[in-house]
C-alpha angles and dihedrals in degrees: 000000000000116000111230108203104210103236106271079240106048083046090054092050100048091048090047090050093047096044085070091043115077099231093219097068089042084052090050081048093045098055091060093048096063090049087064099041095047085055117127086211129064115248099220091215139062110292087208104074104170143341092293077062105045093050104051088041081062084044104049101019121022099080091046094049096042086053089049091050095044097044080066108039087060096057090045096055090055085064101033098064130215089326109128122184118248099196125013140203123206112189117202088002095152115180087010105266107157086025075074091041092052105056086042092063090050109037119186095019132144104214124120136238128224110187105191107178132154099240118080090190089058092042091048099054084040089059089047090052103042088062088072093055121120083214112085079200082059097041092050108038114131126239121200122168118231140173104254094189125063124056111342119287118239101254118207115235106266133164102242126009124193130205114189130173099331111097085074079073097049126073120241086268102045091042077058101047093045095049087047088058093035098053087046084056108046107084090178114021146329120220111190119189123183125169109295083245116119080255097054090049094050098060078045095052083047098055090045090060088044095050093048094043086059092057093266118144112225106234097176153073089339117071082212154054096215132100113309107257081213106087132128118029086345129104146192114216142133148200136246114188119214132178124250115225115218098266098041077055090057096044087048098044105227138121104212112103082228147044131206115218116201116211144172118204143163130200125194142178136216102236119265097012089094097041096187088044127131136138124255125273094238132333132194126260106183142036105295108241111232104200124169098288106353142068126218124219136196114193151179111209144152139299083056111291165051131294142157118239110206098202113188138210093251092064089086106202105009081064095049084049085049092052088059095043119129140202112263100017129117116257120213095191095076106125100023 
């Protein structure tokens, strides 16, 4: 599991937001958040209604997020070469989360940010954070607020767009409507994360048949564009670790110095527009398992599937490379 350090700056802006705002009244905010969130129905309009939202979604959800989106975005630029965006488009990106990530992945960049969302009060808090940004990307992005339900908006051409967190809000018509118009837009490439629940993984699987469907490649996590092996009661999903402040401890309720966040995600490219990417040979999708010996591998490959790769000790260093393996990494042994 791969640990996600939330940016020194983003840190900074989110204390500085929840040490005006009494974390008892963001925790009553928050308990009503992850009711919604935990709903099995769309609700067809912005969870986050006003400030007192805005503020305890900050509070409970945008480091998680930022480490989700991140998390794939990472995995997405080591198949992606050296291509770089050069504008982005984040939809329901409320406070601003993978608008952060973004410019994380991509440090030093010059490209630009666009953030549409439904919500004026997230889009307002993300604007107030975001002056506190490093990154002038993440200063001058723009927020406008948009309806993300309803026929499909008219999405203006951009390099990368990101969808995060937010098809779980939309019903099955509207999540349609909005990956048709994300996948025109996107002249280099579309990553989608959702929660890592069966749930989550089913609007991912979804978009994946949508972005392929629309003639997109699928860079990461699959090796493959082929039908998803899991299927069923079955799910692929991962974990990003961050770690909690004092006070995000206090709104959450919770005691650990860290939280995991489990996520599904998919990222794929319009062909030709990332001349050196590929997807990956194989990557894990589960825990390694270390034994005396041996180490136990569950993979996705190609040709479309999973498999378990048994690497010994006396493989010398494949099974060095096996010991460090991670879930959700590639892995480069595959085949041999």
């Amino acid at each position: 599991m791969s640990t996600v350090h939330l940016p020194d700056d983003l840190r900074a802006a989110l204390l500085d937001h929840l040490h005006a705002t009494a974390p008892s009244q963001a925790s009553a905010q928050v308990e009503r958040l992850i009711e919604n969130y935990r709903g099995a129905t769309p609700t067809q309009a912005p969870i986050v209604r006003d400030a007192g939202d805005a503020a305890a979604y900050a509070a409970y959800r945008m480091p998680a997020t930022y480490a989700a989106v991140r998390s794939a975005l990472g995995a997405f630029r080591e198949r992606a070469g050296e291509w770089a965006p050069g504008t982005h488009l984040d939809l329901g990106g409320g406070t601003g989360a993978a608008t952060w990530a973004v410019a994380d992945a991509w440090p030093g960049g010059e490209h630009s940010s666009t953030v549409l969302d439904w919500s004026q009060a997230a889009l307002t808090l993300g604007r107030a954070l975001a002056g506190h940004a490093g990154a002038a990307c993440v200063r001058q992005a723009r927020w406008t607020r948009s309806p993300l339900g309803g026929a499909a908006p008219n999405l203006p051409e951009t390099d990368l767009v990101t969808v995060s967190y937010v098809l779980g809000e939309l019903t099955p018509g509207d999540r349609a409507s909005l990956l048709t118009a994300a996948a025109a837009a996107a002249r280099g490439a579309v990553v989608v994360a959702e929660p890592g629940t069966p749930e989550g993984y089913a609007r991912v699987l979804d978009a994946r048949d949508r972005l392929v469907a629309a003639g997109l490649t699928v860079l990461a996590p699959c090796p493959h564009d082929e039908e998803c092996p899991m299927r069923g009661t079955d799910w692929c999903h991962f974990a990003a670790r961050v770690q909690r402040s004092s006070l995000h401890r206090q709104v959450k309720g919770g005691s650990l110095p860290y939280e995991d966040e489990k996520f599904s995600y998919v990222a794929a490219a319009r062909p030709g527009a990332l001349p050196a990417a590929g997807p990956a040979a194989a990557r894990v999708v589960r825990h390694p398992q270390i034994r005396k010996g041996q180490v136990l591998l569950d993979l996705c490959v190609r040709p479309p599937g999973l498999t378990r790769s048994t690497v010994t000790k006396r493989q010398g260093p494949l099974y060095r490379a096996a010991r460090d393996a991670d879930w959700g990494e590639e892995w480069t042994g595959a085949g041999e």
